[in-house]
Structures are given as structure tokens and as C-alpha cells.
N, C-alpha and C positions, 0 to 999 in steps of 0.2 A: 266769746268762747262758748264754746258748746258742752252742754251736759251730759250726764252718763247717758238717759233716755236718748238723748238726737243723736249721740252716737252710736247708740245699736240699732235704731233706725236706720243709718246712716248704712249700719255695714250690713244689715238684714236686707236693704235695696241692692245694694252692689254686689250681695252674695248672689242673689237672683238670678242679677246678670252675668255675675261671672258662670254659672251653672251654665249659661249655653252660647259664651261665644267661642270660636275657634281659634281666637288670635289674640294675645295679651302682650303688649309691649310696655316694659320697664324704663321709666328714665329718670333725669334729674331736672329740678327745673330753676336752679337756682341761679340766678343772674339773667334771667328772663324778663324783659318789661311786658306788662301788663298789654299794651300793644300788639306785642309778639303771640303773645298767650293766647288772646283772644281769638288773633288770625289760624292759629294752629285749632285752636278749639273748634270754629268754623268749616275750617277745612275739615278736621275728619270726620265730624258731622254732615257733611255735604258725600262722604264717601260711607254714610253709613253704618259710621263708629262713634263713639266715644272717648272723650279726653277731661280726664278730671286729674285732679292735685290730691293726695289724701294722706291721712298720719299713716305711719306706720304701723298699728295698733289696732286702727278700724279696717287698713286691709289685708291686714294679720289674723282679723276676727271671720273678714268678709268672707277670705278664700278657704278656711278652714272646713274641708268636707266636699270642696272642688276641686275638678282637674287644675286647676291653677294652685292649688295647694304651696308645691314644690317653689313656685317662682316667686312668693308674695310670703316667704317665710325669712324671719328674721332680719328683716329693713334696717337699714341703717342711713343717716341725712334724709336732705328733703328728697320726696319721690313724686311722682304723677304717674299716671296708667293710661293708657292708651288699647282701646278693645274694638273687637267688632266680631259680628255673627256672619257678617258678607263676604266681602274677595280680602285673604289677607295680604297679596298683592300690592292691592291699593293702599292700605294701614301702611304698610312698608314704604312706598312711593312716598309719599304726602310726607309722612316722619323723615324720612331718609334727606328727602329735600330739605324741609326744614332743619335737621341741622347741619347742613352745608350754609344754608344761609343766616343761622344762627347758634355762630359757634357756642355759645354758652350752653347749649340744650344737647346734654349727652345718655347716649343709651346706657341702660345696664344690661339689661337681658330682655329675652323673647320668649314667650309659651306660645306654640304654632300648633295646630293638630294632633294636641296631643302630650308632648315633647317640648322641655325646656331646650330653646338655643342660643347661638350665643350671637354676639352683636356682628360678627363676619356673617351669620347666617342671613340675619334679620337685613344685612347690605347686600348681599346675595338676592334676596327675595324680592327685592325692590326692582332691581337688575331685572325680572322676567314680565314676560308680557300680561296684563291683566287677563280676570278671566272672558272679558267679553273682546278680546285679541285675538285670544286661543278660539271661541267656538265661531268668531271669524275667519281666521283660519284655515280650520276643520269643513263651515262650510263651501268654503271657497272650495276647499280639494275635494268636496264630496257633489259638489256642481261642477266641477270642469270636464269630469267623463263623457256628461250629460250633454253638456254643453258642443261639447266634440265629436259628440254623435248627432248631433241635430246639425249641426254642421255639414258634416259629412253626407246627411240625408238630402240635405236641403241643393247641397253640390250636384248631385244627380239630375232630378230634374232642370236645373237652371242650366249643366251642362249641356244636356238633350236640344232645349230651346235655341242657346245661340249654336248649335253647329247646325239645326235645321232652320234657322235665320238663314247662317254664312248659306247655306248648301241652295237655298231657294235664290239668292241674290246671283248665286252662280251658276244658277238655270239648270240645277240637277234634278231638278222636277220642275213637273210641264204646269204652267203657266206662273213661273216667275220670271221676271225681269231680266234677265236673261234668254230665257230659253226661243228657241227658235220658231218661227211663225210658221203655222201649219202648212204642208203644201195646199196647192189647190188642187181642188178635185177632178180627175180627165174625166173628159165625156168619152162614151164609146161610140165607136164611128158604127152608121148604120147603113 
């Protein structure tokens, strides 16, 4: 068990963070095997977040004076926190997944940009495309014009060359393979 001291440590750390990430997700995590926990911890470490278990009390203490204020007041049962500073997109995906495939792990709520939402939001948000999707995307349609004009450049001369290919093969100008052999030259009579 932890004493007064490591727990405001404790919540003097996660105040930090809570101060600058964009994305705070609420859940439960009771009936979670340590298995489970771990993979989830992983995962949204790997997307750039965080995933801890915490009392009520130390993130009751944490969030006090941050935008996450609103979400992380008045706890009640066991909770964990799920955060990140990167794509809340992803936070969303990775959790959402998780608990489809483990049913015991249920949302409470979501701080997004700003704004508490609610757990429709938080499956909502999962649903859209990450942000490296989106500037995917964006670049594709901001290359295709480009694309379409070099094209269209490049069609010109290439058209020039096969119709003055066809047009020499068909003896429209003088010395191609077609074209006809020169007469001979008359002498004049003297």
C-alpha cells in the first residue's frame, strides 16, 4: 500500500500529464485478467498513450486545476484512465476494439478536445479514419490534378510521334517506306 507521500507524487505525475493531453478516456476495469490488462496497456503505448488503473482520490487530486477537471471528479468503483497527446482516433480504435473483445472492460466517459463525451461519442470516434488516413487522403486529391496534367502533357507529344510514325509508314512523306521511287531523270535530246 502506498503512503500519503507516493501518493501525491503519484498524482503530481499524472497532473502533468493530464495538463497536456487531448484525449482522456474513463473506464472500468474490474473483471480484467492481468493478461488482458497488460495487452491493452501495450497497445496504447504503442499508439502513443497511456493506460494506468488509479484510485479515485489520487485522480480526483491529479485532475484538479486541468481541463480534465469535469471528467475525473467524483469517482465512484474501480477506474483506469486511458490518455494521449497524439491522434485521439487511435485511443478510440485500440479501446473500442478492446472491449468488443473484452466484454468485462466498460467505458464510462470521454474528455476529447476539450469537452466531456459520452460513450456513443467515444464509439463514434473510433468509427473515423485515423489522422495519418485523412492527410493521406488530402494528399492524394491535392496530387491527382497534378497528376492529370502531366498526363495530359505528356499525351501530346507521344500523340505527334505515333501519327508521324503511321503517316511515314504510309509514304506521306518522301523517303519512307512507302513512298514512291523517284522518276528517272530524261536527258534532253541534242
Amino acid at each position: 500500500m502506498k503512503n500519503k507521500a507516493e501518493k501525491k507524487t503519484q498524482a503530481e505525475q499524472l497532473r502533468s500529464q493530464l495538463a497536456t493531453v487531448s484525449t482522456v478516456v474513463l473506464s472500468t476495469f474490474q473483471g480484467i485478467t492481468v493478461e488482458d490488462d497488460t495487452k491493452l496497456r501495450r497497445a496504447v503505448e504503442a499508439a502513443g498513450g497511456k493506460y494506468q488503473v488509479v484510485k479515485n482520490t489520487v485522480a480526483e487530486r491529479a485532475a484538479a486545476g486541468t481541463p480534465t477537471e469535469g471528467l475525473l471528479k467524483d469517482l465512484k468503483g474501480t477506474n483506469s484512465i486511458a490518455y494521449t497527446a497524439a491522434d485521439p482516433v487511435a485511443l478510440a480504435k485500440i479501446l473500442t476494439k478492446f472491449a468488443k473483445d473484452v466484454p468485462a472492460y466498460k467505458f464510462r466517459a470521454g474528455w476529447v478536445e476539450g469537452r466531456v463525451v459520452s460513450i456513443a461519442d467515444i464509439t463514434a470516434l473510433s468509427n473515423l479514419p485515423s489522422k495519418e488516413e485523412l492527410i493521406s487522403k488530402i494528399m492524394f486529391m491535392l496530387n491527382a490534378p497534378a497528376q492529370r496534367l502531366a498526363t495530359v502533357l505528356a499525351a501530346v507529344p507521344r500523340d505527334l510521334a505515333v501519327v508521324t510514325s503511321e503517316a511515314v509508314k504510309a509514304g506521306k512523306f518522301a523517303g519512307g517506306e512507302g513512298a514512291a521511287a523517284p522518276a528517272p531523270a530524261q536527258e534532253s535530246a541534242q
